[in-house]
N, C-alpha and C positions, 0 to 999 in steps of 0.2 A: 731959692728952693725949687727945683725938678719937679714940675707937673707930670701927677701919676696920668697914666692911660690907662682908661676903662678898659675891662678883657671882654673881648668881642664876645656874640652870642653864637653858641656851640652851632655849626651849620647842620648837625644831625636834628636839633629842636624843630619839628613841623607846626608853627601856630595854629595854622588854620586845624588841625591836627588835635594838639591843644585845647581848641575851644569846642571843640566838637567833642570829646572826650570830656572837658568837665560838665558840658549841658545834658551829656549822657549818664555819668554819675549821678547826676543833680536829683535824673529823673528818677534813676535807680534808686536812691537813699530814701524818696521818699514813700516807694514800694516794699522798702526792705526790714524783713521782721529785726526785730532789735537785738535777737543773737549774731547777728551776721554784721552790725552798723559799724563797729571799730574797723574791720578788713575795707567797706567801702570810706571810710574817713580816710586811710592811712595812704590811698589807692588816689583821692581827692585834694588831698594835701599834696602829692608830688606833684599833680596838676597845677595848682596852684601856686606852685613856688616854679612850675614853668612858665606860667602865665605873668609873674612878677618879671620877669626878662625881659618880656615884652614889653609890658605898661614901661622899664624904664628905657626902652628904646624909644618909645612912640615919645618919653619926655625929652629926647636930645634932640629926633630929627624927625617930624608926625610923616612929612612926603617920603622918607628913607623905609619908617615904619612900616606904613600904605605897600610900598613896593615889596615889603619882605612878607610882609603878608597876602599878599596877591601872588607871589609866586608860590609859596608856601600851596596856596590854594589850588593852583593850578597841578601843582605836583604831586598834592597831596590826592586829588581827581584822577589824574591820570595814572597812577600807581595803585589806585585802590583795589582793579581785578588783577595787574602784572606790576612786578618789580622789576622795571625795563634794566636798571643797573646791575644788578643780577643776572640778566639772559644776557646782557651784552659781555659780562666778562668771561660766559661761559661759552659762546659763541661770537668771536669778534667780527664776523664778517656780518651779523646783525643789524646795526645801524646802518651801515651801506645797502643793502638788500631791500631794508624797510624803507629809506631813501627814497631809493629806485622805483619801487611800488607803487609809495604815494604817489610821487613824479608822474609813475605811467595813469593811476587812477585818475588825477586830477586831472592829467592832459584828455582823458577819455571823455570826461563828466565837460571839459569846457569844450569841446568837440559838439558833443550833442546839443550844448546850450548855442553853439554858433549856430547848427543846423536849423535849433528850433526857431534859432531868431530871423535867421533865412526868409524862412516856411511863411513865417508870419508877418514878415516886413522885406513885401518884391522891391522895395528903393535902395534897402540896404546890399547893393551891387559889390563894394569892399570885403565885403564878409567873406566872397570866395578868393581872394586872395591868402583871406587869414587864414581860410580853412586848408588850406593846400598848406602851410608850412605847420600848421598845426598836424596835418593827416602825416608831412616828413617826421615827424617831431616824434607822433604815435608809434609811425613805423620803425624809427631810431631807437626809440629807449625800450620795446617789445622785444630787439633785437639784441641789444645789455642786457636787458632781462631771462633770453632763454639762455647768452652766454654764460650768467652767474648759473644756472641750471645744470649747464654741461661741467663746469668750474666747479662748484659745490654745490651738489645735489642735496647731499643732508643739510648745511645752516639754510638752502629755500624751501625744504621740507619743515624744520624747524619753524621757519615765518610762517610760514601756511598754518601750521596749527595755531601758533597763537595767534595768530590774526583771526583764526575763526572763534577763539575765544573772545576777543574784544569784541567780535562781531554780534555775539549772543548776547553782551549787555548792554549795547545798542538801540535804540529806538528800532523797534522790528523783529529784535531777538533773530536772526538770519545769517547761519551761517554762509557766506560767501561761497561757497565748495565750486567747482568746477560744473555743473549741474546748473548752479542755480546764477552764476555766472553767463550762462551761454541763454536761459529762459530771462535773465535781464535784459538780453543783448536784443532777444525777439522781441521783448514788449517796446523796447527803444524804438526799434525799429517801426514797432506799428504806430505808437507812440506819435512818430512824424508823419506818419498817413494824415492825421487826424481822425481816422475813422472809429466809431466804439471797438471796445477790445474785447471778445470774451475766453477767459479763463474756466476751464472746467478739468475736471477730473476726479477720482475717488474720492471720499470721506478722509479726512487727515492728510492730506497732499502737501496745505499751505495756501492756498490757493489766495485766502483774502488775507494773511502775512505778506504776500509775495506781493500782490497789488497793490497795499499800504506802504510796503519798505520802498517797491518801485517809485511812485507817484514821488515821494519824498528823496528818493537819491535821483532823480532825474527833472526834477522841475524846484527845488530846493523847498517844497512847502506839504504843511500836511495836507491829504485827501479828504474833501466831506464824504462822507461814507452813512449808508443807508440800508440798515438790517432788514432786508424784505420776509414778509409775513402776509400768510391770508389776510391780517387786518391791517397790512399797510395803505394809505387811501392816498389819493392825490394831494389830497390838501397838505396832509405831512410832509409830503415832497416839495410841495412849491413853496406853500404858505404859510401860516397860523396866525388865529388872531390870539391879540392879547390887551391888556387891560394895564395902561403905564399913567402918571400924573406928569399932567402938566401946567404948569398954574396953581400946584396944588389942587387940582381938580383931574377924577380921572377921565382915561378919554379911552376908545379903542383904537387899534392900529394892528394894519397886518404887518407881520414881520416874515422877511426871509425865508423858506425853507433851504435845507441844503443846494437840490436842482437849484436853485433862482441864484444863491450865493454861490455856488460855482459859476453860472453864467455870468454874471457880473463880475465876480474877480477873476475870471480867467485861471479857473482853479480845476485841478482833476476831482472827478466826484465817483464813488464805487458804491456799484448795487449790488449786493452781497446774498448770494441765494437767490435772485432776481427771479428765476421759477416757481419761487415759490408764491407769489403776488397772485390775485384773483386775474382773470383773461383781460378783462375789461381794462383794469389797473398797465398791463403788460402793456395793450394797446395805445394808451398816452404814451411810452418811453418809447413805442414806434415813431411818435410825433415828434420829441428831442432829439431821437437817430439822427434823424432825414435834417436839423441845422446844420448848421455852415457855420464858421466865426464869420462875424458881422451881423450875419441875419438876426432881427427881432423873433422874441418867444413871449408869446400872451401869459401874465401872469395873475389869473383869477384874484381880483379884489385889491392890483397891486402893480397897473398898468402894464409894461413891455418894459422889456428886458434885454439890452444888446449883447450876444455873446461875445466874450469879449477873448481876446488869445489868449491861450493853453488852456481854454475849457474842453474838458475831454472825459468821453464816461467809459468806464471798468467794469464790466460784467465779470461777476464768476457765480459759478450753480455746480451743485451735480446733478447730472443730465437724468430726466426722469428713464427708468429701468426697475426690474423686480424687487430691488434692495432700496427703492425710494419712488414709490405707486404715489407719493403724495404731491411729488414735482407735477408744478401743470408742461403741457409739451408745449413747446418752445414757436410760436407765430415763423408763418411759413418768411416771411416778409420778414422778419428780424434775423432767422435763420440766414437769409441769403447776404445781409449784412454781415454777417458772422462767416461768411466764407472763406474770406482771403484774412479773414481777421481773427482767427481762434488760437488757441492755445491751449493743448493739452498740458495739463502738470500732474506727473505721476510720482509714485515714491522717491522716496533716496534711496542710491543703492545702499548694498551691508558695506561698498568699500566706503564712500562716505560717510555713510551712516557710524561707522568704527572710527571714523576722523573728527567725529561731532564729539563721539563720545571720551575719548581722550579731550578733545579741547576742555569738555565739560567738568573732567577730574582733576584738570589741570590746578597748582598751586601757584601761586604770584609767580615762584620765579623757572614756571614753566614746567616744575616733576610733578611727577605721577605716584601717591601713596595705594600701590597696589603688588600684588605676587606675582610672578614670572608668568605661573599656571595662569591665571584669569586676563592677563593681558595677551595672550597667548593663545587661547584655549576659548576661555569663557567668552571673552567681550566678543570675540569672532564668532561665536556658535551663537551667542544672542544676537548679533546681527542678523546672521544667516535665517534661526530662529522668523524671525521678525517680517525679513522678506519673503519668507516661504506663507506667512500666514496673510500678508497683503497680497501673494499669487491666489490662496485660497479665498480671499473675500475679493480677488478681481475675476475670480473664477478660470484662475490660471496655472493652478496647484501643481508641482514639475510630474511628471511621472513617475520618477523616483521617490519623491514623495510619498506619491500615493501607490504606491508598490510596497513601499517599508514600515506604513502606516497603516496596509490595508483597509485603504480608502479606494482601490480602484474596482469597480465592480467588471463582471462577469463581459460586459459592453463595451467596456475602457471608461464606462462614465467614472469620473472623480468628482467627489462631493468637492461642497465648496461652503462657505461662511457667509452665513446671512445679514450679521452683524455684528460680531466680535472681529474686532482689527488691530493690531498693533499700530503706534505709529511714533515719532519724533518727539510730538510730546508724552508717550506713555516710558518712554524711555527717558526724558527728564525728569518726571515725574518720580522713576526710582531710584535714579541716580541722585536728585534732593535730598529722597526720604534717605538713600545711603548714606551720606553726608553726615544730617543728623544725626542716623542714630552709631557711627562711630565717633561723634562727641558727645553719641549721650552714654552709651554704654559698649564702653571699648572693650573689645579682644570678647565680645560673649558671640557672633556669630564669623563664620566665614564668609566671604562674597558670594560661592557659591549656594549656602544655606538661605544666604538675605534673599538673595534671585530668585529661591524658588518660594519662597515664603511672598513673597511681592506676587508674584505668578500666582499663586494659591489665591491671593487676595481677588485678582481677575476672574480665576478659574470657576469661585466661588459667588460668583455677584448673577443673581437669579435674574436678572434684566435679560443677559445673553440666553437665549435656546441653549438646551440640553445640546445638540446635536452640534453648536459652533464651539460648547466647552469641550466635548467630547475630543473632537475633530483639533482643535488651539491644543491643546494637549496633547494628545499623539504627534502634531507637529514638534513642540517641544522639547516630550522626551524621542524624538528621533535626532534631537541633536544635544542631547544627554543633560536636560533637566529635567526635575522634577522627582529627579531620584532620593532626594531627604525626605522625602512626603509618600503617603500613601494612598491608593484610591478613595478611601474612605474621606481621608484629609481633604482632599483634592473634591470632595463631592461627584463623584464621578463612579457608573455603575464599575460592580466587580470585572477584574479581567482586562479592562479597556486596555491598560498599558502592558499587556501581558508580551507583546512583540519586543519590548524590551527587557524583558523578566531576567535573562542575564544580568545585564551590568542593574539593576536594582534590585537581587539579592546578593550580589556582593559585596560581603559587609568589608571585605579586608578591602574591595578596591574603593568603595563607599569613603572608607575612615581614610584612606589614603588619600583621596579627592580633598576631604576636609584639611588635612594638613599641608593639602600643596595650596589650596586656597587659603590659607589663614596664614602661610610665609609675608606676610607685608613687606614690601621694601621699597624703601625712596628711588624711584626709575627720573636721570636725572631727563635734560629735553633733550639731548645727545643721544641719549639711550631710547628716547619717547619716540623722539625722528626715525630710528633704525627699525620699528615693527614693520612689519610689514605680510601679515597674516594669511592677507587674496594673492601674495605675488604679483601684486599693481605698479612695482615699481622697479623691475627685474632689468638688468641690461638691454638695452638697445639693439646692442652688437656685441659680437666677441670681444672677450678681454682680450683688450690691448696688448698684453702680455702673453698669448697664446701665438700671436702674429710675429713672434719672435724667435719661436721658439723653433721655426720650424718644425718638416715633417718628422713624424715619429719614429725613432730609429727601430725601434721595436716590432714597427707594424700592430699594436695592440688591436687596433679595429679593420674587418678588413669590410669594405664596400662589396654591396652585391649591384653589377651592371645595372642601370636602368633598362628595364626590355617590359614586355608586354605580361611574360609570366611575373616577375617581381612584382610587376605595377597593380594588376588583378589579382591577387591572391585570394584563398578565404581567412588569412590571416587580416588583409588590408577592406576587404568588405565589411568583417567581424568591426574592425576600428572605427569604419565608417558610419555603421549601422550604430556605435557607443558615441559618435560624435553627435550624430543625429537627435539620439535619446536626449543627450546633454541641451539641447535647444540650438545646436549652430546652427548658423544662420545660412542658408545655398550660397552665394554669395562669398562668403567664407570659406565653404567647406571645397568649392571650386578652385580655388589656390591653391590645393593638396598637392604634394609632390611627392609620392609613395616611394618611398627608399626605407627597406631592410640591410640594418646592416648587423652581420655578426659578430658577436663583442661577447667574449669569454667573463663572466662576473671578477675570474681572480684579476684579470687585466684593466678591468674597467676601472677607471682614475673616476670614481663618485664625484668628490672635490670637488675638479676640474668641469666635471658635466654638470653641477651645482650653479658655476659661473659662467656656463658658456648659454648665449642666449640668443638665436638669431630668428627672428619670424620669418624670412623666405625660405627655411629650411622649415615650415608643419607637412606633416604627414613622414619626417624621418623616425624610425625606430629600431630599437635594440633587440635581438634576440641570443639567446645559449646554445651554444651550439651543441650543449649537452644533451639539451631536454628536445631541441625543436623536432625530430624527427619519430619521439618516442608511440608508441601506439597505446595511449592513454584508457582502452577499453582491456588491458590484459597488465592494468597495474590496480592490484587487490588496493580496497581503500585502505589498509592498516599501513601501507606503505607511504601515505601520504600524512607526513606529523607538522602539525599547529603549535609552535613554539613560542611561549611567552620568555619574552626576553627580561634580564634582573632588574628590577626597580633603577637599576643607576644608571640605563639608556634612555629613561624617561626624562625628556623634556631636551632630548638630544636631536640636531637635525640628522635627517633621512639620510645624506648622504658620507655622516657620522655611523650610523646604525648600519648602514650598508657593506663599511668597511668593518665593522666587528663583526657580522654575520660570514663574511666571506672568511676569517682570519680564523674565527670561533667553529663554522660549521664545514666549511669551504671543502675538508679533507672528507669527512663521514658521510654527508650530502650533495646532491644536486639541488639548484635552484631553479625550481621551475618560473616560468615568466608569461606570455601570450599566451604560449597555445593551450598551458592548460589552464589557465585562466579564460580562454575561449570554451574550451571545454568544458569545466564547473557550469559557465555561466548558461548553455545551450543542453547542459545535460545536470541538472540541480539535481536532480532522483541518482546520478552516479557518484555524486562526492561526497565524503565523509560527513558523517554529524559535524565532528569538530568544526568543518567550518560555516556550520550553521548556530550559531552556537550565540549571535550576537556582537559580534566584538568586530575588529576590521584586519583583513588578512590581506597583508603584504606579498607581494609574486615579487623580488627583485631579480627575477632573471630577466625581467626585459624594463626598457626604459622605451619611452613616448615623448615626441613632441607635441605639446596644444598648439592653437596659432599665435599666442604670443611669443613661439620659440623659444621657450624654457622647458628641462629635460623633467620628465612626472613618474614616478613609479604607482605602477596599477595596485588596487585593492579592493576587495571586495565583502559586502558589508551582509551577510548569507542568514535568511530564515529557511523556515522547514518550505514555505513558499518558493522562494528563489533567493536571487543574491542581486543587489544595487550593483551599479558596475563605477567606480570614481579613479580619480588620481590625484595625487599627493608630491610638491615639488619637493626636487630633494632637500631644498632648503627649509623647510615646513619642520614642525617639531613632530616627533614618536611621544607618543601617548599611554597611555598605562591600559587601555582597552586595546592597541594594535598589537597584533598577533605575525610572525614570519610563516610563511609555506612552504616546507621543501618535501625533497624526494630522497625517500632511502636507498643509498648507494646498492 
């Protein structure tokens, strides 16, 4: 008789999985009112007759068992934020890329560990051999690495986001971003000085994340770490006694404090708000500075102490200033230690900050349950949001800001925020509570309505000054929250957001808003990779494609000479003078290479000036040849019409919108562009209400290069005050508040 063969167990079964789920039940069931007990019995039973597969496995072969269970385990861990089999079938080039990564990380981290060991062991003379094929090795696969870059931009975009999701559930919660990548590379670097390191910067920066995650990715161990306070005392730092049996009898003994167990294991140690310690207090940690490794350190009731390699101490504070009178200032003598050793950490920008935030929405297999509008629209305006309010509590609030918020006084002073500050965690914080509460109670709010109701909750919290709610608010709705809410709601005096009184009495664009935020749709990582909201990731150089095509047989654009009138214009001053406002940098704005050239709107290829991207071309731009010469002070304002374009251009790119305006208007109108957009902007008392009106009014008769060499169309964002001066790439989505500018034929 034919011996049966047992049927293998199903490979989709996770034991480890399994057992985790019935202990989870278990706990459930005995929480669970008695209406509810059959649904968890029924839920506990299939557990159960998964778990029987198992037991009859571990009865044939317990080592075969062991092993299926320890994988099990391991899978079951590493899947539990990403379903890597998932991202990899939707991007194949994934595995390979994530590969390469690790490769170059790991080569990086044993790079530093060879230096450290260098630094700290002069016999060890071989080590610079190793270090020399290790530095070829770094340099090699860096080189792979930007190749896959130029090769497939989007699946290395891809990794980057989920890597920074793994990176959040991390020990450190730290997202990797580019930022905090290159503030790693600094502290390394000090790292092997040996000398203390001090970290400072604003309120919500990261500063003691940033020193804990380091200390631990660069020396493989965690940091003893020391919350400083007026009542912090020496003795807490070095020693303590305590009271243990020995014999059965007690006895006393001093025991370790952090300092002293740093010293002796040769372990990094971080003093955290370190200004904030009494003078006196400060003045001991002058006496740990000035050690050496090797040198002995007296420890009160507890003999001498050899410091022993990779002890190393972590300062971060924020530095005493008006918004923290409570910081003591900082020993002149420590300061100078902190010379060649500091380390500013300032915010995340909005474009990171927008990269955190998808990582954070992210689902196992990398999409994003969110609407076109809000990944679009919102998640960027709340970045943007965000950064403007940490300019305002660095006391660096843009001038446009405080122009459109009517924050800027009669002086140019701009207020600023005393204590209300956005930050990384206040945006995980409602990004959480989003989570929750669309699995507590689905389809009852929009994203947009949750945002501002979250906002309200800050708005509302009487810890803050009147004067930093008031002021966080007007930030806000200048970047169009807040509008589901009312002053009242909001606790905030009548009037405050009166500068946006437009878009928050319109209740038709209001309810519109709501429905474009309430579209949900599964955004797969394909589609996650493609945002791109700041224009951060814009070509290089010219398409490729363009280099082919040869010159234009049409002549569509024709070039104006470079010469000395072209170069100085008050068209190219005006530019200047709007780059300036913008914050560029001198530096920057000295690479201008002013070149007008004329380019009729009906001839202009949008598209094509969409994709064409070159930064050694800043400072070229488009003008009309229709509008450029007109004498703007003898065209009656009714002649100039503010044209809302039909709800179905909305959420269309600019350089989409550009060709139905030319197709749609092109015959009946002119499209004006610069000049009278320089115009408007220098003569606000001569142009129409309309476009003061709130809303943002498009010039596409001329187009702009920034210096990243991507083509912008100008607009203008107009109160009874004056008008913001911005630009919009063409690739950028039209909006249900952007408005067209022309001139009646």
């Amino acid at each position: 008789m034919k011996e049966s063969t047992p049927n293998p167990i199903p490979e989709d079964i996770n034991f480890h999985e399994v057992a985790r789920e019935r202990a989870g039940l278990r706990k459930i069931k005995r929480e669970t009112p008695e209406a509810f007990q059959d649904q968890i019995e029924i839920a506990l039973e299939e557990a159960h007759e998964k778990a029987k597969l198992f037991k009859a496995e571990r009865g044939k072969d317990k080592t075969k068992a062991k092993e299926r269970l320890k994988a099990d385990k391991e899978k079951a861990e590493s899947s539990l934020w990403l379903d890597r089999t998932k991202i990899d079938k939707e991007i194949p080039e994934f595995p390979e890329i994530d590969a390469l990564s690790t490769k170059l990380e790991d080569t990086v981290n044993f790079k530093m560990t060879l230096l450290h060991r260098k630094k700290n062991d002069p016999y060890a003379k071989t080590l610079d051999s190793i270090l020399t094929t290790v530095g070829k090795e770094k340099s090699s696969l860096e080189e792979a690495f930007e190749e896959k870059k130029r090769e497939n931009p989007l699946a290395v975009r891809a990794h980057k986001l989920v890597s920074y999701k793994e990176d959040l559930h991390k020990e450190g919660h730290i997202a990797k971003t580019p930022s905090v990548e290159k503030q790693l590379e600094e502290i390394a670097v000090r790292l092997l000085t040996g000398k203390p390191i001090f970290l400072h910067g604003p309120t919500g920066t990261g500063k003691t994340s940033l020193a804990l995650y380091a200390a631990k990715y660069f020396t493989g161990r965690s940091a003893e770490t020391v919350s400083c306070n007026p009542q912090t005392k020496v003795g807490n730092i070095l020693s303590r006694r305590s009271i243990v049996l020995e014999k059965g009898q007690p006895i006393t003994v001093d025991i370790y404090g952090p300092l002293a167990r740093a010293m002796s294991q040769g372990k990094v140690i971080i003093f955290d708000e370190f200004n904030s310690l009494e003078s006196d207090q400060m003045d001991f940690l002058k006496l740990a500075m000035l050690k050496k490794i090797g040198d002995e350190f007296d420890i009160e009731g507890n003999g001498r102490v050899t410091l022993k390699p990779g002890f190393q101490i972590i300062f971060t504070a924020n530095l005493r200033s008006p918004k923290h009178p409570e910081k003591k200032p900082i020993p002149q003598q420590m300061a100078r230690q902190f010379e060649q050793n500091n380390l500013k950490i300032n915010y995340t920008s909005k474009e990171e900050s927008y990269d955190i935030i998808l990582s954070r929405l992210m689902n196992q297999d990398g999409s994003v349950d969110m609407s076109i509008h809000d990944l679009d629209v919102t998640l960027p305006k709340l970045c943007e949001a965000m950064a403007e309010i940490q300019m305002g509590y660095t006391d660096e609030l843009s001038q446009d800001t405080a122009i459109q918020t009517g924050t800027l006084d009669a002086s140019g002073k701009k207020q600023s925020l005393e204590a209300l500050v956005m930050t990384q965690g206040s945006i995980e914080d409602i990004l959480e509570r989003w989570l929750v509460e669309k699995s507590r109670v689905k389809g009852k709010l929009s994203f947009t309505e949750f945002i501002d109701k979250r906002l309200q909750t800050t708005l509302t919290f009487d810890y803050y000054p009147l004067k930093d709610r008031v002021l966080a608010a007007k930030i806000l709705a200048s970047k169009g929250f807040l509008r589901t809410l009312s002053e009242k709601e909001l606790g905030l005096p009548a009037k405050t957001l009166d500068f946006d009184k437009a878009g928050r009495t319109d209740a038709k664009g209001l309810e519109e808003l709501r429905a474009k935020s309430g579209k949900e749709v599964r955004n797969t990582l394909t589609e996650i990779s493609k945002l791109d909201p700041f224009e951060t990731r814009g070509k290089k150089i010219k398409d490729v494609a363009s280099g082919l095509l040869g010159e234009d047989a049409n002549d569509k654009e024709k070039e104006v000479p470079e010469s000395p009138e072209s170069i100085d214009t008050p068209l190219t001053q005006f530019l200047l003078d709007t780059y300036k406002g913008w914050g560029v940098k001198q530096d920057k704005l000295d690479t201008i290479k002013w070149k007008d050239i004329i380019s009729h709107p009906a001839s202009t290829d949008y598209s094509a000036k969409m994709n064409e991207t070159d930064p050694t071309k800043y400072g070229e731009f488009l003008v009309n040849p229709d509008t450029i010469n007109i004498n703007w002070d003898s065209i009656a304002k009714n002649q100039i019409k503010v044209i809302e374009l039909p709800a179905s251009m909305n959420g269309k790119k600019l350089s989409e919108v550009a060709e139905y305006i030319k197709s749609e208007y092109g015959d009946e109108y002119k499209i004006p562009g610069l000049e009278y957009y320089k115009y408007i902007c220098e003569n606000p008392d001569k142009a129409p209400d309309s476009l003061k009106d709130g809303n943002y009014h498009f010039f596409f008769g001329s187009l702009f290069r920034r210096s990243a060499g991507d083509w912008r169309v100008l607009y203008a964002h107009g109160r009874s005050s004056g008008f913001d001066r911005n630009g919009r790439w063409l690739g950028g989505v039209w909006d249900g508040r952007d408005r067209v500018v022309l001139l009646e034929n």
